[in-house]
C-alpha positions as CSV (number, residue, x, y, z in Angstrom):
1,X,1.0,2.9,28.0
2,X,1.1,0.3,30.7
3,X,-2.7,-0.1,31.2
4,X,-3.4,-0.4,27.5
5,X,-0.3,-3.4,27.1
6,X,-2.3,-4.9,30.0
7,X,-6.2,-4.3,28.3
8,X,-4.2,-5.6,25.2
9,X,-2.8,-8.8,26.9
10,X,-6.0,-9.6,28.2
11,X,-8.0,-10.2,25.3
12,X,-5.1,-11.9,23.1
13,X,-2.4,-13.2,26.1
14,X,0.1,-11.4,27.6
15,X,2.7,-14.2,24.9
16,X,0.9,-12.4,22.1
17,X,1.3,-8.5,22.8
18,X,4.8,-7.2,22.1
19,X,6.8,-3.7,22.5
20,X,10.4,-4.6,21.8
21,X,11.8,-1.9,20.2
22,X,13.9,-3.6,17.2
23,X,11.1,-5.2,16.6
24,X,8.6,-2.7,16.7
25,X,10.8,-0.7,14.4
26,X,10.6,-3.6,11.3
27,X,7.1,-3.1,11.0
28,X,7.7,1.1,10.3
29,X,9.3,0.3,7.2
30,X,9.2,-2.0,4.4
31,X,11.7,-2.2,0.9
32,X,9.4,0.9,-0.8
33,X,9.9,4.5,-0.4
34,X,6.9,5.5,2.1
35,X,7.8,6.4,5.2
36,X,5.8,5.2,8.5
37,X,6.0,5.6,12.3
38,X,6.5,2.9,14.8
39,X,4.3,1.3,16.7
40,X,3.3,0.9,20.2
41,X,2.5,-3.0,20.0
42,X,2.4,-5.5,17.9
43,X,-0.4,-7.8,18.4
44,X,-1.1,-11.4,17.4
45,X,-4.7,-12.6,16.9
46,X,-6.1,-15.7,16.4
47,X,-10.5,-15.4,16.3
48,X,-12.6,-12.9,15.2
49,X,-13.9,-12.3,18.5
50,X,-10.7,-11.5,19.8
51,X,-10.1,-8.9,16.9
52,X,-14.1,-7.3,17.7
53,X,-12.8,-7.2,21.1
54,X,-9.4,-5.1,19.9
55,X,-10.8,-3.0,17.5
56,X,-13.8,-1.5,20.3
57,X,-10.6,-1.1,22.8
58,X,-9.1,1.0,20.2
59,X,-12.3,3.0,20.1
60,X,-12.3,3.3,23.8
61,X,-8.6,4.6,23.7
62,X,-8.4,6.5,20.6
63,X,-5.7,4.3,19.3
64,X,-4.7,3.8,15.1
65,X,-4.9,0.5,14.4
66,X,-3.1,-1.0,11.3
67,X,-4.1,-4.3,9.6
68,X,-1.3,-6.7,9.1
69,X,-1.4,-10.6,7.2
70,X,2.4,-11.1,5.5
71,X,3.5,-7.9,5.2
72,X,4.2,-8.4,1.4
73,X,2.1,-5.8,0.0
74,X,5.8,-4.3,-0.4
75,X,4.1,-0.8,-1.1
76,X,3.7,0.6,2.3
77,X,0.1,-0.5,2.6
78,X,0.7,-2.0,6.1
79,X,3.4,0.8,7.4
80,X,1.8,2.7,10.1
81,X,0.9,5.9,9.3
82,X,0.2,7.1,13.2
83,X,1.7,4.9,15.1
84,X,-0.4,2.9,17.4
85,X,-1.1,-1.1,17.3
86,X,-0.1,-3.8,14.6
87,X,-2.9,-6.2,15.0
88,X,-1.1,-9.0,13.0
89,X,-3.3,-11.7,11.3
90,X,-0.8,-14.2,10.5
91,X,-1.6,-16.8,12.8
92,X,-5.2,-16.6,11.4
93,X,-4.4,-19.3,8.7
94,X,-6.7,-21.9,8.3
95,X,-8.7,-23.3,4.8
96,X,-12.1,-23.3,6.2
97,X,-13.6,-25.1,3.9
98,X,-13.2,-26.5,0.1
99,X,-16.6,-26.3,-2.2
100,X,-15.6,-29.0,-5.1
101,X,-19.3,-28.8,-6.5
102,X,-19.6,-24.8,-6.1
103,X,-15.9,-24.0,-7.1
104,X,-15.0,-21.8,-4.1
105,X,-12.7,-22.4,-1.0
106,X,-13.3,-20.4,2.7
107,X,-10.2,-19.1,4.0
108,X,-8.5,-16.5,6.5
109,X,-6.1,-13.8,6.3
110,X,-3.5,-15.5,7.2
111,X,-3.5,-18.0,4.2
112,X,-0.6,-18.0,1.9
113,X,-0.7,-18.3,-2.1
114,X,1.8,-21.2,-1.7
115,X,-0.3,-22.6,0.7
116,X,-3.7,-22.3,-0.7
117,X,-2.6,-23.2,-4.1
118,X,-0.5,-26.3,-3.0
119,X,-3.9,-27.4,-1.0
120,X,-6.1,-27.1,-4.2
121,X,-3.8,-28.6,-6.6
122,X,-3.5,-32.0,-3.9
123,X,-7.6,-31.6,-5.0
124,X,-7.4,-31.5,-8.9
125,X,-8.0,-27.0,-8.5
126,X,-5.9,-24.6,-8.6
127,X,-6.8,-20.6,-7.5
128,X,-5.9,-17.4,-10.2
129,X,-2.5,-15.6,-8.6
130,X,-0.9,-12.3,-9.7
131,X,2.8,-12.4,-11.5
132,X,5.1,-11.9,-9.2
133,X,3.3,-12.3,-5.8
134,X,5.5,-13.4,-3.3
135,X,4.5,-17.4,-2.0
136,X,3.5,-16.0,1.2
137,X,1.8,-13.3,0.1
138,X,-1.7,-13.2,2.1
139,X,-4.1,-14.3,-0.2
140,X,-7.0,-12.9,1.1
141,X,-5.1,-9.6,0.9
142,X,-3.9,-9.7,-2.6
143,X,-7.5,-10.0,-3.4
144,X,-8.7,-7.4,-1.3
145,X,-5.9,-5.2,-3.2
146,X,-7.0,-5.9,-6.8
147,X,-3.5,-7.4,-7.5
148,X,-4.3,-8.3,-10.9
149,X,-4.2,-11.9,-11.6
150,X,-2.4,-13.7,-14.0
151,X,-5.7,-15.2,-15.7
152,X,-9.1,-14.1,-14.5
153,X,-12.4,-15.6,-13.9
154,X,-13.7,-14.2,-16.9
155,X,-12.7,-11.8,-20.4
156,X,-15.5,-9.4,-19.1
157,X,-15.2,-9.0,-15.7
158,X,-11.6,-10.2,-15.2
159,X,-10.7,-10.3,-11.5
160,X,-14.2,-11.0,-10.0
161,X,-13.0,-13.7,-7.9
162,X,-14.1,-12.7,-4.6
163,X,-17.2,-14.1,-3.4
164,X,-18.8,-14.1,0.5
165,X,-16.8,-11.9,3.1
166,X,-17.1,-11.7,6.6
167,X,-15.0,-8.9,8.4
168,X,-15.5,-6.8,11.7
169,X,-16.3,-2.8,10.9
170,X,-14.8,0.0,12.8
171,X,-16.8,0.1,15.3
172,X,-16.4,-3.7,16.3
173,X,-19.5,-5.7,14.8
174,X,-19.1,-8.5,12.5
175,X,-20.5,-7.8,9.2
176,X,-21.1,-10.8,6.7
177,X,-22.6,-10.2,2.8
178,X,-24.0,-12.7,0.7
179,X,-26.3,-15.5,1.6
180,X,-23.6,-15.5,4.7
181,X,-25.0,-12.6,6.2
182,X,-28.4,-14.9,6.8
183,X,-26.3,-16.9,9.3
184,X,-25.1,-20.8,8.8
185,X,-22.9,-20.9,6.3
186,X,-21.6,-19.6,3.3
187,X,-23.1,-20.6,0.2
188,X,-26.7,-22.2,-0.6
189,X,-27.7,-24.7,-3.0
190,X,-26.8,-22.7,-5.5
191,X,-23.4,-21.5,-4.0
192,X,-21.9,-18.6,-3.0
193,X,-23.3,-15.2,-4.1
194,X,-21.5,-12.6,-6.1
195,X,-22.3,-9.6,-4.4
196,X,-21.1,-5.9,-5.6
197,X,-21.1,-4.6,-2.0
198,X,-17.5,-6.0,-1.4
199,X,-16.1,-3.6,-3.1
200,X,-16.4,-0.8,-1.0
201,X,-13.6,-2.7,1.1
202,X,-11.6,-3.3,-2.1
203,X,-8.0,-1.2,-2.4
204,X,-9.1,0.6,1.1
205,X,-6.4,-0.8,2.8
206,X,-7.9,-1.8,6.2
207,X,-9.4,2.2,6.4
208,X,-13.0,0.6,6.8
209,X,-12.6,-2.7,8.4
210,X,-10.8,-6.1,8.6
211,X,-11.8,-9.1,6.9
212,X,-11.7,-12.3,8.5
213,X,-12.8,-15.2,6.2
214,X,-13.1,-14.4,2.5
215,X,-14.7,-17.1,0.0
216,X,-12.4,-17.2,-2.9
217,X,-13.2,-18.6,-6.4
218,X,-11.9,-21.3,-7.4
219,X,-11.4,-23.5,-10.7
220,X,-10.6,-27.1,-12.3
221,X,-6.3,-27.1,-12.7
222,X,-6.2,-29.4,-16.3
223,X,-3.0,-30.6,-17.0
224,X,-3.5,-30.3,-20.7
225,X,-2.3,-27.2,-21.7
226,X,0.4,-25.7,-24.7
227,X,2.5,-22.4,-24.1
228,X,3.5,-20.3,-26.9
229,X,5.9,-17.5,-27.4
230,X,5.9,-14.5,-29.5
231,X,9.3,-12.1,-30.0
232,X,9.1,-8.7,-30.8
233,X,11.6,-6.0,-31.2
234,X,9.9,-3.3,-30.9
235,X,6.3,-2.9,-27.9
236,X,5.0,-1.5,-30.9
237,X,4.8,-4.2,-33.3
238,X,3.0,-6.1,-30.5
239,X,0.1,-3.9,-29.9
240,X,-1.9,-5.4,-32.9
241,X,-1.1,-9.0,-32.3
242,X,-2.5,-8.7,-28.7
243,X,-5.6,-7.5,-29.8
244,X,-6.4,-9.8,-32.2
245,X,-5.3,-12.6,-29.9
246,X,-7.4,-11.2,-27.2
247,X,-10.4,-10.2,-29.4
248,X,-11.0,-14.4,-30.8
249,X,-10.6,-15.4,-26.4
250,X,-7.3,-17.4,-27.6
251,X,-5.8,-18.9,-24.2
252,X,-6.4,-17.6,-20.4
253,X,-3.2,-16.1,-19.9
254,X,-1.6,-13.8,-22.0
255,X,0.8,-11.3,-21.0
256,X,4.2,-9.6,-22.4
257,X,7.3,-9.1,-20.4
258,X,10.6,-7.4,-21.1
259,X,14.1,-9.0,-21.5
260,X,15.1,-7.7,-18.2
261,X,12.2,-9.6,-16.4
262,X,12.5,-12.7,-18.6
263,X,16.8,-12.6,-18.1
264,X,15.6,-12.2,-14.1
265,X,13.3,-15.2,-14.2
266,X,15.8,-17.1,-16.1
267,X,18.8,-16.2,-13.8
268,X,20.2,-20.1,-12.8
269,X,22.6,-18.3,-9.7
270,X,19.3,-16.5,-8.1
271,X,16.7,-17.9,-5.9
272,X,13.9,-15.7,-5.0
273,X,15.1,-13.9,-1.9
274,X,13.7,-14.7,1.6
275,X,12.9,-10.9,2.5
276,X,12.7,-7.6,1.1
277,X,14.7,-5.5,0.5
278,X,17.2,-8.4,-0.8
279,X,20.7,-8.0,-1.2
280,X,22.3,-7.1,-4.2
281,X,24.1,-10.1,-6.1
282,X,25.5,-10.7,-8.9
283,X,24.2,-13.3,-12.0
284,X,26.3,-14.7,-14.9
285,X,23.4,-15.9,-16.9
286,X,20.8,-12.7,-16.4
287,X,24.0,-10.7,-17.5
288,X,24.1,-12.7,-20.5
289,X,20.3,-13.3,-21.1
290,X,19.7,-9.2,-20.9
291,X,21.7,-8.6,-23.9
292,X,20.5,-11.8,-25.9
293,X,17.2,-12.0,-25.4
294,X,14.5,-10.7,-27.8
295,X,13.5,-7.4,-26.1
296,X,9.8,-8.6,-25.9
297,X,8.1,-11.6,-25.3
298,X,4.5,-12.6,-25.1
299,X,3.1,-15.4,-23.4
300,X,0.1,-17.2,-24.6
301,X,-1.1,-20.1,-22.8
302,X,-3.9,-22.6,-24.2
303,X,-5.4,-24.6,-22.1
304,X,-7.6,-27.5,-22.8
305,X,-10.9,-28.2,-21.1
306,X,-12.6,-30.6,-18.8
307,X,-14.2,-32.5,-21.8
308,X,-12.1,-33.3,-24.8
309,X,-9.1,-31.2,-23.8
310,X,-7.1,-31.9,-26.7
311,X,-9.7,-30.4,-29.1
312,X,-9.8,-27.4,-27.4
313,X,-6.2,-26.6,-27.2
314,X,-6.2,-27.7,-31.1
315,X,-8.8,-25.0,-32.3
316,X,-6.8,-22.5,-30.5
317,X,-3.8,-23.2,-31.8
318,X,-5.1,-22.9,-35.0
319,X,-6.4,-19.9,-34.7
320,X,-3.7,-18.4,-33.1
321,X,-2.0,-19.5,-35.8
322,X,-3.9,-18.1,-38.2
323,X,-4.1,-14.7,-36.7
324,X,0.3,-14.3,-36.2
325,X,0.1,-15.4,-39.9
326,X,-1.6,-12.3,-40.6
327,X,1.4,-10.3,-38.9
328,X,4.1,-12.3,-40.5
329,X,4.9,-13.8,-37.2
330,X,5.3,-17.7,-36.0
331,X,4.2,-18.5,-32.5
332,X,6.9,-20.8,-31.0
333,X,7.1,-23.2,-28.0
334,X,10.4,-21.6,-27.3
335,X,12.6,-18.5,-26.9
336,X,15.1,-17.9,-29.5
337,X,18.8,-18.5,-26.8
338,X,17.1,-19.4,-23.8
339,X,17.4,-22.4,-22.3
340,X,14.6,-24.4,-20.8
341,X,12.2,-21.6,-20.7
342,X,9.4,-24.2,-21.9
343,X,9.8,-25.9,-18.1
344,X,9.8,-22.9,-15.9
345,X,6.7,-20.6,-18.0
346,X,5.0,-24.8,-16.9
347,X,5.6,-24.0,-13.5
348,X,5.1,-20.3,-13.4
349,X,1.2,-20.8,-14.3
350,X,0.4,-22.2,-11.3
351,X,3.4,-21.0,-8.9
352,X,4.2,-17.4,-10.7
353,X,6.5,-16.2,-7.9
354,X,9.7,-17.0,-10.0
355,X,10.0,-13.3,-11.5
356,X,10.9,-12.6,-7.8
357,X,14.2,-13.2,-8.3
358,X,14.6,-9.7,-10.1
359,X,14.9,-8.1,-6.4
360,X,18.5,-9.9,-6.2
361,X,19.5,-7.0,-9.1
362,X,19.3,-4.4,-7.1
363,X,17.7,-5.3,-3.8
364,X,14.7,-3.3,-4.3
365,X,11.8,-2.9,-6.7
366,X,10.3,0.5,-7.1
367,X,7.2,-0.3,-10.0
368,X,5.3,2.6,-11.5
369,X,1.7,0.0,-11.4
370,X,-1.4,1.5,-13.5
371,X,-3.7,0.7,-16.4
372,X,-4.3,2.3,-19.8
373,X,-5.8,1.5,-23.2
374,X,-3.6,-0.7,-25.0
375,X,-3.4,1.6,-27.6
376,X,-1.8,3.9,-25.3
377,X,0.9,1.9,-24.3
378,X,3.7,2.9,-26.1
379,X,3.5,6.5,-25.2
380,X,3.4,5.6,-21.7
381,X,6.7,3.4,-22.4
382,X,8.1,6.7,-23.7
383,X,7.5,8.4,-21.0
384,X,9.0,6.2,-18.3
385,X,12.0,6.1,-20.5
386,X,12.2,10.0,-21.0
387,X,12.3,10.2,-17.5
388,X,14.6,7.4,-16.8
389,X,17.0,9.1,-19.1
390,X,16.8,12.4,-17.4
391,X,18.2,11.4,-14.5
392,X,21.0,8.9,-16.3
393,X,19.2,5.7,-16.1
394,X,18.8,3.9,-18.6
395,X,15.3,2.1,-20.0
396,X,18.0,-1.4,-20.3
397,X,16.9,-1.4,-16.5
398,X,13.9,-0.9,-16.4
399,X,11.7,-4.0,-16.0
400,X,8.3,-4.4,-17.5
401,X,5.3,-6.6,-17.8
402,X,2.0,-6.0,-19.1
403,X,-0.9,-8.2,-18.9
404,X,-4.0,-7.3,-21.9
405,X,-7.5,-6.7,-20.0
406,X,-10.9,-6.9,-21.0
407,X,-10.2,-8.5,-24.5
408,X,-7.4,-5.8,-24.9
409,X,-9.2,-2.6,-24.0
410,X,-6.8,-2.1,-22.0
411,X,-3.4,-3.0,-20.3
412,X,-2.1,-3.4,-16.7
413,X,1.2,-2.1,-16.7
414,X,4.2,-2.9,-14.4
415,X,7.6,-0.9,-15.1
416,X,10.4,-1.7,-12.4
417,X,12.9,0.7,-11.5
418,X,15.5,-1.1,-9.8
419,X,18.0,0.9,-6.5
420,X,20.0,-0.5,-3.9
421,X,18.7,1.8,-0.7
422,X,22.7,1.5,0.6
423,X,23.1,3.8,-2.5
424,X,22.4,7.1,-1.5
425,X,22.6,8.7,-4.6
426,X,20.7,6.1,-6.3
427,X,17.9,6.3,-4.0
428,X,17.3,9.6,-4.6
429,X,17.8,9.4,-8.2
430,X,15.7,6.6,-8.4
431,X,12.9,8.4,-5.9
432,X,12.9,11.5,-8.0
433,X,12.5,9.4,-11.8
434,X,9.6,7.5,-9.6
435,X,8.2,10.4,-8.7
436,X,8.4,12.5,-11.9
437,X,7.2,9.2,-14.1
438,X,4.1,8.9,-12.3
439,X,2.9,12.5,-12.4
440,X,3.8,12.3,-16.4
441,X,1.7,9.3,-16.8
442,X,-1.2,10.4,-15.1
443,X,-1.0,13.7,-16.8
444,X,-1.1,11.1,-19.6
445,X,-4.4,9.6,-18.6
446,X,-2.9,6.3,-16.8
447,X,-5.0,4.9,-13.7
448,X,-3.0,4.4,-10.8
449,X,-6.2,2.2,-9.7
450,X,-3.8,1.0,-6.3
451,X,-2.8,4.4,-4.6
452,X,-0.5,3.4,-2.2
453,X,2.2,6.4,-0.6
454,X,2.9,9.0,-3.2
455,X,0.6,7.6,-6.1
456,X,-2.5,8.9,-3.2
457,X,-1.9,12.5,-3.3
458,X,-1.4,12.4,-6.8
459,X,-4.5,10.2,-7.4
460,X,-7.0,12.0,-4.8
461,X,-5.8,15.8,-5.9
462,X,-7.4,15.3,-9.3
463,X,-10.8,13.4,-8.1
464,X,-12.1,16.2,-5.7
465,X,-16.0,14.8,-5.9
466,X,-14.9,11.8,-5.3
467,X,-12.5,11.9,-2.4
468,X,-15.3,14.0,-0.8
469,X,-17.7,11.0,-0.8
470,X,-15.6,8.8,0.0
471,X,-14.1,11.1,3.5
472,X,-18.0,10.6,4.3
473,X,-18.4,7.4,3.8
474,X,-14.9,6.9,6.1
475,X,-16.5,9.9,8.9
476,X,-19.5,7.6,9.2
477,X,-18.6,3.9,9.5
478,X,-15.1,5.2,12.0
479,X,-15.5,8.0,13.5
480,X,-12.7,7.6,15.8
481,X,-10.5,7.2,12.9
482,X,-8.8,4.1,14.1
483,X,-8.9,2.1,11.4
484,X,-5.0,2.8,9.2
485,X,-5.5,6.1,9.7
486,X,-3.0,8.3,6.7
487,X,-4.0,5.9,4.2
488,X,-5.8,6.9,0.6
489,X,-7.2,10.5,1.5
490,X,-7.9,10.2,4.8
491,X,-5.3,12.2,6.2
């Protein structure tokens, strides 16, 4: 153990190579249910040489080696699975480069959302983020995930925001795609390419290599823009509407949340917790807002355009008007007993981190995360509620948001189930109506298109062709199975 600390210390610095125990033992767990083992070291790098030169000692020594950027995936993604090193990108934070004629910025793992969008909106940009991803959430991370954003690059191919890549491969050599993989720079006259090869990298969770500089997409932030909101008592009654919304390509984002998320967001006692797990406290006003809140909400945001904004936002309106009219229903610019919710939905655009607060319910956040068809989505509500109630919890605490895809083909679906882990009897409550709910809804045809922990096994079982190809695709590019080994199916 000695000599590797030491082989370890010389290519990062002996000030960047750690073993303390206590601290070892936060990176073997994080606020979800999947359980990891603790590492050896911790490691802090700062160039991609220094990470080729860490991932071909590994080789040599046969040691797992586990991606890390923010530690936010709050899934497990970055628990280690064997042990082994932590090779922690953080420090790697730099905005390489902004392309204001080409739309896209250059930046490294350790880049945050907060940090990245603050930078672009200083420029007149902005960059698409997901609901509910934590401010220091590694960008280039959430990307590599599929975290779904909030609005997409485009209605047909929704989150296609990545662009150029370079990353080094298991066995230690840089790898670039694009027009970067000709050397210089990224990009050409004509930009950046769009290139189809990056998603083999996509949802593998640091099992085939670590990316080092990722060109992100990015677009014009206009200032004109007019929220509405729709109420609905029933998910139901808003199946229709979405589709016909979705169908005429009214606003970017559109996307229904749940009273529980919306009282959560509105909470004025909560701020959004500096860690997670977060401790449980208690909220006047999300008491008050969970019982008089509609149950649903959908948020649809116009926004105008670089050239006569003001026209554009005015043809949408009118024909989101026009369609709700067809339904009976009025599209307001405010939320029948809430307060202010105008301002904070302004804010949440740009900055959506606010629905954070919902960890200060409970302290944890356990969401059952998949697509379906829209048309599906009430039977898979049903079913999370089933189960909920077969364990004596109720679907009142159950969170939910679900964001239309693909002109409402289909839905990305988030339902929260909420447990304070000092609870022993609601952890395993909890764990078991997790469990049970996400073998029902796959039995149900959801796609559990993330598998992190449990949702793997569940997901690779039923996909036997598949997971074969893809344990040969993982046997050729690491051998040595250093790269997150545990992960997806390659146990």
């Amino acid at each position: 153990m000695g000599s590797k600390k030491a082989r370890l210390a010389e290519i990062v610095g002996t000030e960047n190579v750690y073993d303390d125990a206590d601290m070892l033992q936060t990176y073997a767990v994080d606020q979800s249910f999947v359980e990891g083992k603790v590492p050896d070291f911790v490691i802090f790098t700062e160039t991609t040489e220094q990470i080729q030169q860490v991932v071909r000692t590994a080789n040599e020594t046969g040691t797992p080696l586990t991606p890390y950027s923010s530690g936010l995936n709050l899934h497990g993604a970055a628990i280690p699975q064997r042990g082994g090193i932590i090779l922690n990108l953080s420090r790697m934070n730099r905005i390489l480069s902004v392309d204001e004629k080409n739309w896209f910025a250059i930046v490294e793992p350790g880049v945050t959302f907060e940090q990245l969008q603050n930078h672009l909106m200083d420029k007149g940009y902005r960059i698409m983020i997901p609901f509910g991803a934590p401010p220091n959430r590694s960008a280039l991370t959430s990307y590599l995930e599929r975290d779904p954003m909030l609005a997409g690059a485009s209605f047909e191919y929704g989150n296609n925001l990545i662009m150029d890549m370079e990353m080094v491969l298991p066995g230690g050599e840089v790898f670039r795609t694009g027009l970067w993989s000709a050397g210089g720079e990224p990009g050409s006259a004509m930009g950046p390419v769009r290139h189809l090869i990056y998603r083999l990298w996509t949802g593998a969770q640091g099992t085939l290599g670590i990316i080092t500089k990722m060109g992100i997409q990015i677009h014009p932030c206009i200032k004109e823009r007019k929220i509405f909101f729709l109420e609905f008592n029933e998910l139901g009654d808003a199946v229709e509407p979405i589709q016909r919304i979705q169908r005429k390509e009214i606003g970017v984002e559109c996307f229904l949340v749940n009273r529980l998320n919306l009282a959560a967001l509105l909470s004025a006692e909560w701020e959004i917790p500096d860690g997670f797990p977060a401790k449980p406290t208690s909220s006047k006003s999300f008491e008050e807002n969970r019982t008089t809140l509609s149950p649903w909400i959908l948020v649809v945001c116009i926004h105008g355009s670089p050239r006569h904004p003001e026209e554009k936002i005015a043809y949408e309106e009118a024909a989101l008007k026009e369609v709700c009219a067809g339904f009976g229903l009025v599209p307001g610019e405010g939320i029948t007993h809430a307060q202010g919710v105008l301002d904070v939905f302004q804010h949440e655009l740009t900055h959506p981190w606010g629905i954070l607060k919902k960890f200060n319910y409970r302290g944890t956040v356990h969401d059952l995360s998949f697509k379906a068809p829209l048309k599906s989505i009430v039977n898979m509500k049903s079913i999370v509620e089933r189960t909920c109630s077969k364990v004596g919890y109720g679907f009142n605490e159950v969170g939910a948001y679900l964001l239309p895809l693909e002109r409402g083909r289909a839905v990305h679906c988030e339902f929260d189930l909420h447990c304070n882990l000092d609870d022993d009897i609601e952890v395993k409550m909890i764990k078991d109506a997790w469990r049970t709910a996400s073998e029902a809804l796959l039995a149900a045809g959801a796609c559990f298109d993330r598998p992190y922990g449990a949702w793997a096994d569940m997901v690779y079982q039923r996909s036997g062709t598949y997971t074969k190809k893809l344990r040969q695709v993982k046997e050729q590019m690491d051998p040595n199975n250093i790269m997150n080994p545990g992960k997806l199916c390659f146990q």
